[in-house]
C-alpha positions in Angstrom: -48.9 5.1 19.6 -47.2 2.0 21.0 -47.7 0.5 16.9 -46.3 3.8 15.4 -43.4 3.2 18.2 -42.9 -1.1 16.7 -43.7 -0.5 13.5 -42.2 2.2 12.6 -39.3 3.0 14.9 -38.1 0.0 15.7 -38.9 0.2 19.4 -38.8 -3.3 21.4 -42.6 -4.4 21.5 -42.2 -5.7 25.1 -41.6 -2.1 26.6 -45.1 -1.4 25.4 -46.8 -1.2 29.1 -44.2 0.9 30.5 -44.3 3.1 27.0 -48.0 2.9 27.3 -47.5 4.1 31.2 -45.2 7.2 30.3 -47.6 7.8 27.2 -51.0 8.5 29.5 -49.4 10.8 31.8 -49.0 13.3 29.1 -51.9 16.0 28.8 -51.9 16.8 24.9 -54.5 13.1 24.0 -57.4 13.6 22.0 -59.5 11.5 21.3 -59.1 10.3 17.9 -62.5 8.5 15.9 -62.1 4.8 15.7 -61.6 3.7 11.2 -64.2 2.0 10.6 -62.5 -0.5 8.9 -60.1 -2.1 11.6 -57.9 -4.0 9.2 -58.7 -7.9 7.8 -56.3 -9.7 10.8 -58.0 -9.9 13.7 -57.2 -11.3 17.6 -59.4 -14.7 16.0 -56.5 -15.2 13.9 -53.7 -14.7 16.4 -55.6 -17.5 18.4 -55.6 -19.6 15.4 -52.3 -19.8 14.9 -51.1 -23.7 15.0 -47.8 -23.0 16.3 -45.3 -20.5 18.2 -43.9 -19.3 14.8 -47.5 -19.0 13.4 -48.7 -16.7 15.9 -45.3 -14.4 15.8 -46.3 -13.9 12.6 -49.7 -13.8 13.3 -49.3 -11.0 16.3 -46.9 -8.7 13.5 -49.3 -9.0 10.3 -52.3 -7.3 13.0 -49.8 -5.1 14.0 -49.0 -3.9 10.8 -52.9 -4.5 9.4 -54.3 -2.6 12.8 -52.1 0.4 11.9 -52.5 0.6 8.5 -56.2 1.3 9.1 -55.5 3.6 11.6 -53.7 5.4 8.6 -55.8 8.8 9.1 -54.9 9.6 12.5 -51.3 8.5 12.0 -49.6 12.2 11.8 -51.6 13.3 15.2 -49.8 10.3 16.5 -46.6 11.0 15.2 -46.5 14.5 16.4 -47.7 12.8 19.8 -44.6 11.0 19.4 -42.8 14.1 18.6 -44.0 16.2 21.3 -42.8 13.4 23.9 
């Protein structure tokens, strides 16, 4: 939800904990099946990063590659979203 919140409305990525806090209070979750393709950036290549402008890029292109493969579960998300 917290990606669908960056990546697609703009929200400021460091209010993610206290999103993710008002987020899990809310009774309507499901659990939603993991893709089991996760996306080609991983958290290796955020470490790899050789300098601070590396791994801002880094961190964004797994953001955007980690939600792209969450693309089937993106509209239960967004009516999450919706609904909150």
């Amino acid at each position: 939800m917290t990606l669908c919140l960056v990546l697609e409305d703009g929200a400021d990525p460091r209010e993610g904990p206290k999103s993710h806090r008002r987020m899990v209070a809310r009774p309507e979750f499901a659990w939603l099946d993991p893709p089991s393709e996760r996306g080609q950036v991983t958290v290796a290549d955020v470490l790899d990063a050789d300098s601070a402008a590396a791994y801002v890029d880094t961190v964004w292109a797994w953001a955007r590659d980690t939600w792209q493969a969450w693309a089937p579960h993106h509209s239960t998300v967004r009516a999450w979203l919706s609904a909150g």
